[in-house]
N, C-alpha and C positions, 0 to 999 in steps of 0.2 A: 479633526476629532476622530477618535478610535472609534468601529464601531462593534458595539454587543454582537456575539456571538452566542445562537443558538443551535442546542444538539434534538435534535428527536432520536432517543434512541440513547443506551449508557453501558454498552459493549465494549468488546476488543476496541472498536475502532475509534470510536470516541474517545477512550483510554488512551493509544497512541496518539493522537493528535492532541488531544486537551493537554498532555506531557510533554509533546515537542513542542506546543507555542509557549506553555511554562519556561522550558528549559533555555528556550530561547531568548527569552526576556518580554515575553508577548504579557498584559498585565491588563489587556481587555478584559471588561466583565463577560462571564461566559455564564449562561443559562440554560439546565440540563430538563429533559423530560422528567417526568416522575416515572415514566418506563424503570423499568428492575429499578425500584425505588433504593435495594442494598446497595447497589453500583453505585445510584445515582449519589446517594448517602456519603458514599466513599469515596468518589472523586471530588464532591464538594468539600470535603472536610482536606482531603490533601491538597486540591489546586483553588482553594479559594473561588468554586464555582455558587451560581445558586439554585437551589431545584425549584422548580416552577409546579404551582398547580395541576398545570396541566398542557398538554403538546397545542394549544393554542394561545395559553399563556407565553410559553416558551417564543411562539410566529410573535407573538402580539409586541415582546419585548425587545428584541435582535431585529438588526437590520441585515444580517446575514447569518440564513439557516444552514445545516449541515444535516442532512437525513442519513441516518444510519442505523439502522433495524432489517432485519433479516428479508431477505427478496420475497419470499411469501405473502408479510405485512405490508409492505411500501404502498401500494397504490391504496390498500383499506385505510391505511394511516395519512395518507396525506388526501383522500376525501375528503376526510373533516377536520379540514384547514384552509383557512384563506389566507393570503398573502396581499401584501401591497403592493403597487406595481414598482418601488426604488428599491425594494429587497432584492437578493440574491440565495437563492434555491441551490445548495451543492450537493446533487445526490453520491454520498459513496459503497452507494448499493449494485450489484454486479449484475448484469443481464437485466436491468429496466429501462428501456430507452427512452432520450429526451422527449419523445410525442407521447409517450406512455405516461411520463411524471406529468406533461403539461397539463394531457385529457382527464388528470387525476385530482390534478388541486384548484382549490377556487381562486382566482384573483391573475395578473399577469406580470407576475415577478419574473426575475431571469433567471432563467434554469442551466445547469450545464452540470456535469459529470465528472468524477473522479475517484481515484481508484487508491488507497491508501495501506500500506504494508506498518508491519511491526517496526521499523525500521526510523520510520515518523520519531518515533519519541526522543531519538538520538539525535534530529534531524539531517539524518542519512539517506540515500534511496531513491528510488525514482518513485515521483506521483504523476500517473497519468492525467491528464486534464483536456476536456471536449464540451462544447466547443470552447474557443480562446474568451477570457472573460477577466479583465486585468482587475475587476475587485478579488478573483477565487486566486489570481494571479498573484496578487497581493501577503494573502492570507498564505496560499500553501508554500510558496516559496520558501518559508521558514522551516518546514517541512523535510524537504531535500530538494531532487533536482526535480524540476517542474517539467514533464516532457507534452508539450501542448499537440495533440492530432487534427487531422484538419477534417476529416471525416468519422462519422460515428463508427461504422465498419473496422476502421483502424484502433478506433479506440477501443473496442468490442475483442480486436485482437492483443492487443496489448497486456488482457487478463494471463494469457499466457504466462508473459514474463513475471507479472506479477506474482505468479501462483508458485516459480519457481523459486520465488523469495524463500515461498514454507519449505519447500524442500531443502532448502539448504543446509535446514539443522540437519539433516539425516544425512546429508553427505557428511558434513561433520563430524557425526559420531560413528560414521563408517569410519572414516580417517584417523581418528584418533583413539581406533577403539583397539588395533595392534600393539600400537606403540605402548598402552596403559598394560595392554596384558603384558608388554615386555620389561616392565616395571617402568615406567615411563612416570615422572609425579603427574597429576593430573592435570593443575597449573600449566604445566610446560605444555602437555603436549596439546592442551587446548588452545593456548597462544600461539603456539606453531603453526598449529590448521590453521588457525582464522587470520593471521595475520600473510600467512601464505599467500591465502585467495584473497584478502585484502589486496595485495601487491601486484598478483595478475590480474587484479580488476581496473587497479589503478593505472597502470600500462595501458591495458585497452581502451580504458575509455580516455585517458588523456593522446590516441595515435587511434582514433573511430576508422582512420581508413586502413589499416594493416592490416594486412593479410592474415590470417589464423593459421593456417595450415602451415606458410611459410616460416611463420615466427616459429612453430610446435618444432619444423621439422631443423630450423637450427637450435634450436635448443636440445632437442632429442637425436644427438649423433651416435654412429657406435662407439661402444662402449661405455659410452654412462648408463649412471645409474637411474637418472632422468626416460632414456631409451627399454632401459629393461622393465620397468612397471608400465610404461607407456604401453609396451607391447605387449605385455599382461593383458591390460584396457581392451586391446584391441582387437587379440583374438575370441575372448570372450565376449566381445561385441557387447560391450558395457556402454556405449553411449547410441545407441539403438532406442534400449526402453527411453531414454530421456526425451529423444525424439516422439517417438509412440504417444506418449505421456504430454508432449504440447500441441500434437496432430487430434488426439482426444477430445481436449480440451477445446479444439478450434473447433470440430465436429460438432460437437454438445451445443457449440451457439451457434452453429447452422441450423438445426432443429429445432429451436425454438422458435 
């Protein structure tokens, strides 16, 4: 038997996932908070969800919750909520840790953690997931690639990468933003970028053990034109801030 899926919460991230199990052919009933009741409104009318009363409604009906509202709200919102103990609790809210949710909700459901990008809705991307839990296993797989950590720590780093998901638009429209001034249609030169970095992803990640550097540096020999923007790159120490930028981000959840 499929089982009901519940949202607290009818955000970004709710949006992504409630569209990729759609897209994917996932046809569980799914039951949204009355949170941003316009949202909520709005994804039930497109994905055939149903909006619930109320975020206990929502526990009372699913056998597997999905918490996603803003890190601020999470523990005020999931106080006043019990769970059963055969539910599954997926929080994919960023910097709240599994002792934090537990201390948080009534009842002794299974908890575990996950981290979900725009990307979902394609189901594209990596979804982190901590600790391993083969119902959230079950569910996000559909998602994209399910990358399970074995430790909270690891999982806690992981937002990194995560975060470089958003980034990517903006390298995008650094990239294609020359070629447009150069009369470039815009069709073209946006299929160009993406499909670009589509291809060096798909390399990487189907050869995880190759070298980077060694592959850049056959690729980038003299004379290409490969080598001359490279070198561009590199005197302006253009990949510096990218690093800065996920050394930040590692920082920021030391301090908490």
């Amino acid at each position: 038997m499929t089982s009901k899926l519940g949202f607290i919460g009818a955000g970004h991230l709710a949006s992504y996932t409630i569209a990729g199990l759609r897209r994917a052919g996932d046809e569980r009933d799914i039951i949204l908070s009355p949170r941003n009741a316009e949202k909520a409104q709005q994804l039930s009318s497109q994905y055939e969800c149903t909006v619930a009363a109320s975020n206990q409604a929502v526990v009372d009906a699913a056998d597997v919750v999905i918490l996603a509202v803003r890190p601020q709200y999470a523990l005020a919102v999931l106080s006043e909520l019990t769970l059963r103990p055969e539910q599954c609790l997926i929080s994919v809210v960023a910097g709240v840790t599994v002792s934090q949710l537990r201390g948080a909700v009534q009842g002794e459901a299974e908890i575990c953690r996950s981290l979900i990008v725009s990307s979902a809705a394609y189901n594209e991307g990596a979804v982190s997931l901590y600790p391993d839990s083969p119902t959230a296993q079950q569910l996000l797989a559909c998602l994209g690639n399910v990358v399970t950590l074995d430790t909270e720590k690891d999982f806690d780093l992981s937002l990194a990468a995560m975060c470089a998901n958003g980034w990517m638009y903006k390298l995008v429209e650094a990239l294609e933003q020359p070629m447009l001034g150069a009369g470039m249609p815009a069709s073209a030169a946006r299929k160009l970028v993406v499909q670009s970095i589509v291809g060096t992803m798909a390399h990487i990640d189907n050869e995880p053990d190759m070298n980077l550097e060694q592959v850049t540096q056959g690729i980038a020999t003299d004379g290409t034109y490969t080598k001359l923007g490279l070198d561009i790159l590199r005197q302006q120490d253009a990949f510096q801030p990218w690093q800065d930028a996920v050394q930040t981000l590692l920082m920021a959840q030391d301090d908490d």
